[in-house]
N, C-alpha and C positions, 0 to 999 in steps of 0.2 A: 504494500500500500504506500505510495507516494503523500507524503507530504509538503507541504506547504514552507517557502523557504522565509526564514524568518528576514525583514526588512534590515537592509544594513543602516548604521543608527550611523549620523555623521554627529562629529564629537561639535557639542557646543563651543560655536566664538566665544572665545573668550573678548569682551569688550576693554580698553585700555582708552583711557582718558585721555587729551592729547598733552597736557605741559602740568610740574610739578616743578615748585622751587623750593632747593634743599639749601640750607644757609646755616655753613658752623657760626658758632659761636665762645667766645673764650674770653670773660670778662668786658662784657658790653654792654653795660647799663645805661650807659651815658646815650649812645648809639640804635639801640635794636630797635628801641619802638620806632622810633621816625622810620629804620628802614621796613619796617616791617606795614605799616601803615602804606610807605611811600609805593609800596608793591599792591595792595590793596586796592590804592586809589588807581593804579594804571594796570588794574584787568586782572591782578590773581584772586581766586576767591578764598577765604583764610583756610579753608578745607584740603587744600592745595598747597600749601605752604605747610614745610617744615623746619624743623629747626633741633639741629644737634648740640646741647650745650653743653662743650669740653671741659667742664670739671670748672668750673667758675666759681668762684669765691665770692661775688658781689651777686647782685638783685635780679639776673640775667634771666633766669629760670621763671621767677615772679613775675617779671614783666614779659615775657613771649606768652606765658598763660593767660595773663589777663588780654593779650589783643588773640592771640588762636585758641585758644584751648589747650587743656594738658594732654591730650589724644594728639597734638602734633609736635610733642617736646619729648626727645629723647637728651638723657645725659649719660655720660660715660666718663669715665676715667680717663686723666689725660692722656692723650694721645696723638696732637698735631694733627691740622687741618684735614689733610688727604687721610690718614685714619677715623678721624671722625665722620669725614662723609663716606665711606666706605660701611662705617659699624650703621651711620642711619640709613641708606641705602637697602644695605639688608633686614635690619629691623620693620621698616614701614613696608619692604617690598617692591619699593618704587620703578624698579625695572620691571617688573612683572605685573605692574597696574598703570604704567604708564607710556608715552610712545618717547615720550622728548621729558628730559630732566635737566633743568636748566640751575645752576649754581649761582649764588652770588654772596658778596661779603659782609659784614655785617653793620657797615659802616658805611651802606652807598644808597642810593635813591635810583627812580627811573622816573623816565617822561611818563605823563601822564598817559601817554596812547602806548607806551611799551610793548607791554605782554600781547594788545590787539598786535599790536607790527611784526610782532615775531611772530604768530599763529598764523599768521594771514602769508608769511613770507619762507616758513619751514618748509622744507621737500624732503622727505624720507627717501626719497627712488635717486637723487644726486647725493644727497651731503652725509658726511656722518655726525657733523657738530656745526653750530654755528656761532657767532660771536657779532655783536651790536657795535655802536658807537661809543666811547666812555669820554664823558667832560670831566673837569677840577669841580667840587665845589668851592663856593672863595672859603678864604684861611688864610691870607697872608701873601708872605711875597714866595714860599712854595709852592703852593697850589698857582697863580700866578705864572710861575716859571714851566710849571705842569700845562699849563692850558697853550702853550709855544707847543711843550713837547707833544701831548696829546694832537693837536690841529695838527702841526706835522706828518707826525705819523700814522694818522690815521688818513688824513685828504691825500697822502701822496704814497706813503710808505704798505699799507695797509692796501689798498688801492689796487696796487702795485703784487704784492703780495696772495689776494686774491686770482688775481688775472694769471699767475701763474701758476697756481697753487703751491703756495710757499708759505703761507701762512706757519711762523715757526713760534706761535702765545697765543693761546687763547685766554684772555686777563681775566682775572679774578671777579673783578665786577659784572661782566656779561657773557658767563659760559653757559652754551646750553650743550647737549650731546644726545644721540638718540639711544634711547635705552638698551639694544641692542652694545652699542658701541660702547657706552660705559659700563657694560659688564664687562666688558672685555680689555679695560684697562685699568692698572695699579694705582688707583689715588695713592695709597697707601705707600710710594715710593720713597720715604727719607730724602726727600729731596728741599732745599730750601726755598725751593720755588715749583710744588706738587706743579701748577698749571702748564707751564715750560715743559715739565718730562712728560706728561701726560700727554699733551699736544704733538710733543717728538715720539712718543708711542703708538699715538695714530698715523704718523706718517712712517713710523717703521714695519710696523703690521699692516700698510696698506688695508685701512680700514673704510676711507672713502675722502672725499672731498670736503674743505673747511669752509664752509660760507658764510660771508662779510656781508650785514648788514645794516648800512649806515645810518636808514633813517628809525634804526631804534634805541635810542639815545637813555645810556644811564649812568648814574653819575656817581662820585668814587671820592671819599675824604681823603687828602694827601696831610705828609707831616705838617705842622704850623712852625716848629722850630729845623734851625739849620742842622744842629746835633740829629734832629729823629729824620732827617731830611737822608741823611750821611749814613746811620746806620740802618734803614730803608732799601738805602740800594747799593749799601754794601751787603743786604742779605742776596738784594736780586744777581748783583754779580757772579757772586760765588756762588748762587744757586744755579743762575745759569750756562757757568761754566762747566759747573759740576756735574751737570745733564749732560752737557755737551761732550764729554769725557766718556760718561757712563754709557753713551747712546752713539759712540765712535764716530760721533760727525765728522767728516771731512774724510772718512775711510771706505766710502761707499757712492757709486755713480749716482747717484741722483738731484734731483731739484733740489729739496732740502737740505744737501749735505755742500750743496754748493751755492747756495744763497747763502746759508749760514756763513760760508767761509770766505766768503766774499765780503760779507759786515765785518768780521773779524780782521781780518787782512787790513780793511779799511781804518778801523780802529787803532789797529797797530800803524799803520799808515802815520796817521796823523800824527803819532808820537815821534813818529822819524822825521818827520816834515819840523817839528818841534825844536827836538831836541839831537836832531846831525844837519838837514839841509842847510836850515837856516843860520846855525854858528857857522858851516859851511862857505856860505854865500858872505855873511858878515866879514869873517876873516880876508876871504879872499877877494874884496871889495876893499879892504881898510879900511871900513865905513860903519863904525857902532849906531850912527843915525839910524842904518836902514832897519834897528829894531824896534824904533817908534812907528817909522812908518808904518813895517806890520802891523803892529798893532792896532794903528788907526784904522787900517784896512780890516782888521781883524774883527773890531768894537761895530763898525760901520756897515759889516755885513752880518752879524748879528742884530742891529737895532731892524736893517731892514727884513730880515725874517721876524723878528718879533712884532713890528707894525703888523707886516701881511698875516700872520697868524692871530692876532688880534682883530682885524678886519673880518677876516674870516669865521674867527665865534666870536664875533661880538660883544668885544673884553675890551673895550680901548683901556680899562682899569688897568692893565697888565703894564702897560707902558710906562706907569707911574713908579715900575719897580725895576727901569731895568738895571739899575747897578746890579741889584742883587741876582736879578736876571742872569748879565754877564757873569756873573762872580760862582751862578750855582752850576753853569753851565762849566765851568774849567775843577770846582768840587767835581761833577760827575766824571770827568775825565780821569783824575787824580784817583777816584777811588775802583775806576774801571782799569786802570793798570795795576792797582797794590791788589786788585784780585786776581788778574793776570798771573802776577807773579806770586802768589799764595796758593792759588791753586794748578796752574799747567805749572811753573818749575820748580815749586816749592813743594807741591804734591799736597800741600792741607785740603780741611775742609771739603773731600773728596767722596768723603761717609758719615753721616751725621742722623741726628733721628728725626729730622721731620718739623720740631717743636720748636716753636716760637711764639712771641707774643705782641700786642702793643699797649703793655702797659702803660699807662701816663702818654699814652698819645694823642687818647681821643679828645675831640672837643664838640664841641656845640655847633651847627654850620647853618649858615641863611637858606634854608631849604627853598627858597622862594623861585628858583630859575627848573624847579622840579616839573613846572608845569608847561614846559618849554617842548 
């Protein structure tokens, strides 16, 4: 007797929501509400928002409760940014309930149309991650000097970077990744700059294309003092060199390993231009004037990039500072060679865990260009 074949049962879609924002946390009282509001206001629903608090000492935990709920706060033991959003990743599941998981820091804002611009502008079938626009909030003649470096690099450098896909940071302030893609790579790297090695993980694993999204603009507290200015990015140096090491750039054909080494070259470049051409030229001139000249030349084609970048976001403010401008702009230089030399010949800072903090950094910031 024949029977009847039983119906093949196709396995239920599983539904996944389309964007989640995970944001560590490590002593941000001062900070998290605003950012956590500022995300609110520009399209996440607070159901959607999470928040990993890294073992916090202050009010941290208190305040992320009262604006989400205690269903979207996980705390842990310290364990440095990229471990933290690793342990709340898997904790809440977020790969597994969502398509796009977007990160940011806990000190930044976004434009009020944000979260719409990136929903409206994500593509799963080309990119594996994507990255926004990041402005200064004001704070001083840092932030300031930021909004030069920012306009730069993202109107030209970034731009640029896209088009070939070389995008070699996806920054802290505006990372998203497709959940896919961020299961597949190490926040968790001991690295002093997680977002750098993580970025060079996608391009070493060939995991997809990085897409550059400019009109969705979010915004990023920089140090107010010269000292928190300094040791800033003498972490980012040494963090970035220290990827660059680990992740053998410049030992492999490709885009990335040859854009990188092309900035770098360049950097180095400039030191030699510095410190052999120009004694160079002076000596064999016998002409000590011709040091002033440079330098007039030197001052004069920095005010004229700090006007045009000023122009361009809409900061004529910035120009008010540019001594300190010029002054932070040769700081940056000075501390991008003592990491040079500490980490490629000096071999430091090569292995580290991860952890870091900004204690006594944060401040209070005019949130008011949020709606920009």
């Amino acid at each position: 007797m024949k029977t009847m074949a039983e119906p093949i049962r196709k396995a239920p879609r599983v539904y996944k929501r389309k964007l989640a924002l995970l944001i560590a946390a490590h002593n941000e009282e001062m900070v998290i509400e605003q950012t956590l509001r500022s995300a609110i206001r520009a399209g996440m629903k607070p159901e959607n928002i999470y928040v990993v608090n890294d073992n916090s000492s202050d009010a941290t935990s208190k305040i992320v409760r009262s604006v989400l709920g205690k269903s979207q706060l996980l705390r842990v033991h310290r364990s440095g940014k990229g471990l933290a959003l690793s342990k709340a990743s898997k904790k809440f599941k977020l790969t597994e309930r969502y398509e796009w998981i977007h990160i940011a820091d806990a000190d930044g804002g976004f434009a009020s149309n944000y979260f719409k611009v990136f929903r409206a502008n994500l593509d799963p079938t080309k990119y594996a991650a994507a990255t926004g626009y990041v402005r200064s909030l004001p704070g001083g003649s840092v932030s300031q000097y930021r909004v030069m470096e920012y306009t730069l690099g993202l109107e030209i450098h970034r731009r640029f970077q896209a088009l070939t896909h070389t995008v070699p940071i996806i920054p802290g302030p505006t990372s998203c990744f497709r959940s896919d893609v961020f299961a597949n790579v190490n926040f968790a790297n001991h690295s002093l700059t997680e977002d750098f090695d993580v970025t060079l993980q996608i391009h070493r694993k060939h995991l997809g294309r990085i897409q550059y999204i400019p009109s969705a603009v979010a915004y990023t507290q920089d140090p107010k003092t010269v000292a928190d200015f300094t040791k800033q990015i003498t972490r980012w140096n040494r963090g970035m060199l220290q990827a660059m090491h680990s992740h053998r750039i410049g030992r492999h054909a490709n885009r990335i390993d040859a854009y990188l080494t092309y900035q770098m070259l360049q950097n180095l470049g400039f030191f030699a231009y510095i410190f052999v051409i120009i004694p160079l030229i002076v000596m064999s001139k016998h002409n000590p004037a011709l040091i002033a000249n440079i330098f007039l030349w030197d001052v004069s084609i920095i005010f004229f990039i700090s006007l045009s970048t000023a122009l361009r976001a809409g900061r004529l403010d910035i120009l008010s500072a540019f001594p300190q401008i010029y002054m932070l702009r040769w700081i940056s230089a000075a501390v991008f060679l003592r990491s040079f030399v500490e980490v490629v010949i000096l071999r430091k800072f090569r292995n580290t865990d991860g952890v870091w903090g900004t204690s006594g950094r944060r401040y209070k910031s005019d949130t008011n260009l949020l709606s920009v």
